[in-house]
N, C-alpha and C positions, 0 to 999 in steps of 0.2 A: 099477590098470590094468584089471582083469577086473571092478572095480563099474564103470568107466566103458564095458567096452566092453558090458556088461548093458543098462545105461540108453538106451543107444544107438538101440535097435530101439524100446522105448518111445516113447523124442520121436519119431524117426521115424512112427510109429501115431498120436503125436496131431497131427503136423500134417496129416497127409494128410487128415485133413476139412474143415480150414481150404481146403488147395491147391483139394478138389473144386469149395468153396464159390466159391473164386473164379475159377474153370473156368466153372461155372455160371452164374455171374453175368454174365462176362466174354462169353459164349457167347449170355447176352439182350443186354448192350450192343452189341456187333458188329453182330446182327439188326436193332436199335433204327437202326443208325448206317448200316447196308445200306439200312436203310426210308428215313431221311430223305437218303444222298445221292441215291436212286433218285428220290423228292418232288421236291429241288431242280433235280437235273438235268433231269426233266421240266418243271419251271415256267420255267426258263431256255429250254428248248426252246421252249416257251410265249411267252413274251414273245417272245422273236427270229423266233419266225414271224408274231404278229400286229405285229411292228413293220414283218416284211417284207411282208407281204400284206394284211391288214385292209386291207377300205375303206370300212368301217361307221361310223355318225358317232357313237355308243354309248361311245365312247372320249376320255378327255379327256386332254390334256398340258397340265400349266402346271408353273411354278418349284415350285409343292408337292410334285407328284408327280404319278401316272397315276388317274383319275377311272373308273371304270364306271359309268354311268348304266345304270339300268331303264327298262321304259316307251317310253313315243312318243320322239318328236324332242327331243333334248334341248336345251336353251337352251346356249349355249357360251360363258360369261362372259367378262369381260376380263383378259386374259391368258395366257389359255388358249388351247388350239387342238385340233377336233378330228384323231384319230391319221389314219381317213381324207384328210384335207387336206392333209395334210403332203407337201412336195415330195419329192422319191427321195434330195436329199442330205441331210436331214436323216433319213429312217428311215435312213441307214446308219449317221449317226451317234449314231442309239439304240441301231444292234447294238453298236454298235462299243464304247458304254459300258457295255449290257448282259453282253457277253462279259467284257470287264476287271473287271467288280466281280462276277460271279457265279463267273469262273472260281476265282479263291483259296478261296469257302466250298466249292465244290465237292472242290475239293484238299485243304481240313484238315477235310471228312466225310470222303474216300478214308482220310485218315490216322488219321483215330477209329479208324473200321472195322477198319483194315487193326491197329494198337495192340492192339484186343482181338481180335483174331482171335489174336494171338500169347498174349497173354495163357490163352488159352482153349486152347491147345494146350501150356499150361504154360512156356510163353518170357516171363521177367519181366524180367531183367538183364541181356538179351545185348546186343549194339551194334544190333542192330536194333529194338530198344526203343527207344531211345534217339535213333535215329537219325528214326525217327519222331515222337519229341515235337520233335526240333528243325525236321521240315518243319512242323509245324504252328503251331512258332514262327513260323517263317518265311512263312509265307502266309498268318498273323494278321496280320503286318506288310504283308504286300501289300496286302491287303483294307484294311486301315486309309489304306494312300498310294491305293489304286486311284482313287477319287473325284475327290478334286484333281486324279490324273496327266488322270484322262478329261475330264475338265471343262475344266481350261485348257486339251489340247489342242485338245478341240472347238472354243471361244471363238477362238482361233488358225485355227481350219480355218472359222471362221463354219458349224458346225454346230450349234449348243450351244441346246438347247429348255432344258433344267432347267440351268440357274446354279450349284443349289446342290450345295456338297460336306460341311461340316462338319458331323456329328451326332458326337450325344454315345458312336453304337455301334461310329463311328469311333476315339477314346480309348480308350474301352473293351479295344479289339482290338489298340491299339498296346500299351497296358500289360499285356494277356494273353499277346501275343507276346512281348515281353522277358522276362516270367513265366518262359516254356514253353521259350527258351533257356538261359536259367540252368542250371531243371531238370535239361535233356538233359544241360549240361557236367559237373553234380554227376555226373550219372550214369554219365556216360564218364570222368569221377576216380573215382569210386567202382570202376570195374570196372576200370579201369589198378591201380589199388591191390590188388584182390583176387589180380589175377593175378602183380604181379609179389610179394606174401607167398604164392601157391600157387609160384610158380617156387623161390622162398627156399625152402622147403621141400622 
């Protein structure tokens, strides 16, 4: 008993450079993940103003996506439509699809961020760990349905300029979100577990 309670202070000394390291690290990703929700909130901000106000013709809409043209007057192929042109029901219902697919990535930056901020404050295992990789399950999963949900409703409401829903970063995000639930629940077994063999004890 008195070798092991020696040893004790030891491992304790070697891990605490591991802990700083990942403090440290934890404390650039946060920053990293502060930077890009701050990006995308602004770019969101971005588009939902020039969808509500632009009346420049510099701007293209077709089923591909959203076009910037440089330069003079730009030709406006078939298809397409300048953003200028566009009647008042239809930029609402670009916010309206712009808000539903932006708001979820914005939600699982908030939850990066917010993950290593805990991290960095030395909080690894607690529920609120945890509780965090499951929103970020969970708004992986929105972000993956948001597209369809916007699209057929607009098609429904005859607002619908872009048709398309399906990409490949849509999968992607459904398969990441189920991922990132699992995780969470191991993790909340895992900490139900510790506590109730600290309670035994």
């Amino acid at each position: 008993m008195g070798m092991l309670l020696t040893l004790l202070p030891a491992l304790g000394e070697a891990e605490r450079p591991i802990h700083r390291r990942i403090q440290v690290r934890s404390r650039i990703l946060a920053a990293l993940f502060t930077g890009l929700l701050w990006l995308v909130t602004a770019i969101a901000v971005l588009f939902v103003s020039a969808a509500l106000f632009y009346t420049g013709h510099h701007v293209l809409v077709s089923a591909e996506g959203v076009d910037i043209i440089l330069g003079g007057v730009p030709t406006v192929p078939a298809g397409a439509w300048s953003l200028g042109d566009l009647p008042i029901r239809l930029r609402l219902g670009g916010v309206f699809a712009l808000v539903v697919q932006f708001a979820p990535a914005i939600l699982v930056l908030a939850n990066l961020r917010d993950l290593f901020r805990l991290y960095a404050a030395g909080t690894v295992f607690a529920r609120e760990n945890s509780d965090h990789i499951k929103r970020m399950g969970q708004w992986l999963i929105v972000y993956a349905l948001a597209p369809f949900v916007s699209v057929e409703l607009l098609i429904l409401l005859e607002c619908a300029v872009d048709r398309a829903w399906f990409h490949m970063v849509e999968v992607q995000a459904l398969v990441l979100g189920g991922i990132l639930l699992v995780i969470a629940q191991v993790m909340e077994a895992g900490r139900e577990i510790e506590l109730d063999r600290n309670g035994f004890v």
